[in-house]
C-alpha positions, 0 to 999 in steps of 0.5 A, spaced: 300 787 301 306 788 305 301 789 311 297 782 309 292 785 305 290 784 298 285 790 294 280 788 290 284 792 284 289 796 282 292 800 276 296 798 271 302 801 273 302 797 280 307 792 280 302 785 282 300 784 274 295 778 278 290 783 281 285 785 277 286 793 273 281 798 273 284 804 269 291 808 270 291 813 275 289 819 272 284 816 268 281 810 273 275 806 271 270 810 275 264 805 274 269 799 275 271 801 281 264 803 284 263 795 281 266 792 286 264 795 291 270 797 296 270 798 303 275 804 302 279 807 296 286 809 296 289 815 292 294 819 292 293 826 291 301 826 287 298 821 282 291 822 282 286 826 281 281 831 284 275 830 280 276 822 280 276 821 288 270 827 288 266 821 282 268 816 287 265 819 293 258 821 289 258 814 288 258 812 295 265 810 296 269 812 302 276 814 299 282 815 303 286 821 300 294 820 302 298 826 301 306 825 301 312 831 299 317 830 305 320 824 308 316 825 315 310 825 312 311 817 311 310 815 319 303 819 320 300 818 313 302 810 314 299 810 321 292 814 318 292 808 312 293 802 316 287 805 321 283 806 314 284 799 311 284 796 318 291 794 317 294 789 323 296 794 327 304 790 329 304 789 321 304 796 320 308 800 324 315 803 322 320 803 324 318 809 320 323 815 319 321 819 323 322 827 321 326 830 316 333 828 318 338 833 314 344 829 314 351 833 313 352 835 305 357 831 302 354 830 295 351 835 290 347 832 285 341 832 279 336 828 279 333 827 272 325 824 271 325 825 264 328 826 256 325 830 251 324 834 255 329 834 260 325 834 267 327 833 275 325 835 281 326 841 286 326 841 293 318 840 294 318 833 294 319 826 297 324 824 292 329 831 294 327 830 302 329 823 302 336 825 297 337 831 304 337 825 309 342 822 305 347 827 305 345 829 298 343 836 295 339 837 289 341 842 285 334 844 283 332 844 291 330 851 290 326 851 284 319 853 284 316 849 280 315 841 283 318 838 277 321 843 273 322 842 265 330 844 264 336 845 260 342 841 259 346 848 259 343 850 265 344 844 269 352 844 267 351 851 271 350 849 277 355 844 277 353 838 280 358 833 283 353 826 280 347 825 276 342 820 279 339 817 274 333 813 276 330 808 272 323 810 273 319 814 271 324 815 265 328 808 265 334 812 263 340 805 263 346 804 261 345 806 254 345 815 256 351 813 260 355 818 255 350 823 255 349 824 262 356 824 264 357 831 259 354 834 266 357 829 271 359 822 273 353 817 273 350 813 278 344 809 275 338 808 282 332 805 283 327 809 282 322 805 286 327 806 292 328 813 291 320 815 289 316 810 292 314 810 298 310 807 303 313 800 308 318 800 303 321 807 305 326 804 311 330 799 307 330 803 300 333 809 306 338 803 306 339 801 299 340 808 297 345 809 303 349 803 301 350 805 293 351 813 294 356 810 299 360 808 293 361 815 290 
């Protein structure tokens, strides 16, 4: 909708309640979809999955598959959707970020996703690339697992010099403040700003440079 363009429907998790829902995004309403006949639907390989776009596509339907881990994969896969959703081109150009900037460290933080059980992300992801252009250091950067499941005690190990909690897509808030600080200071962020990306991603760049600048 930044780009002027309205779709004909959405998943219950989209932040525009006016539009019309089919489905969530691992379990799509197929035939809903295939009923409003689209020009083209937009999944996420992060989010959604394979055997849908492949029900979609037997369906007739074109589907346009975006696929983003790192910051500099914003600029290229937004220039592809606005060619497939024939976006106007001035309204869908950046200023996009254009590589994975690595600012000088100056923070090392843990970035928890999830309670019961504890989770946070590793270095292979949009949220901890966007973390190293901010000068910030994911204490789990060197995971192997994208969203590894972890353990209080070890995250203490690891010695982070904040907590970076999210409000999505746990909403951690001011009432796991005492918690959180028994690993580290707290500073509570926007999920959306650290994990969403898209035409939101140079000011949510600036949003979260601006916060971080406070510590």
């Amino acid at each position: 909708m930044a780009w002027g363009i309205t779709p004909v429907a959405v998943t219950r998790f989209c932040e525009q309640p006016q539009l019309a829902h089919v489905g969530g995004t691992k379990d799509p309403d197929v035939d809903a979809i295939a009923a409003l006949r689209p020009d083209v639907v937009v999944m996420c390989t992060q989010e959604n999955r394979l055997v849908d776009a492949e029900a979609l596509r037997a369906s007739g339907i074109n589907v346009h598959a975006i696929d983003i881990t790192r910051l500099a994969h914003v600029g290229p896969q937004m220039e592809a959707l606005a060619q497939a959703v024939n976006a106007n081109a001035e309204k869908s150009s950046g200023p996009w970020p254009l590589g994975d900037e690595v600012a000088s460290p100056r923070l090392r933080a843990f970035v928890p996703i999830w309670k019961r059980p504890w989770m946070t992300i590793s270095g292979d992801t949009y949220g901890s690339s966007l973390l190293r252009a901010l000068g910030v250091e994911n204490v789990y950067d060197d995971h192997p697992d994208r969203y590894p499941t972890v353990e209080i005690a070890d995250v203490v190990v690891r010695k982070p010099d904040v907590v970076l909690a999210t409000s999505e897509p746990y909403p951690f808030a001011e009432r796991h403040r005492v918690q959180l600080e028994e690993i580290a200071p707290v500073i509570f962020i926007n999920g959306q700003d650290l994990f969403w990306w898209g035409a939101r991603t140079p000011a949510a760049l600036q949003r979260l440079q601006a916060v971080l600048e406070s510590v």
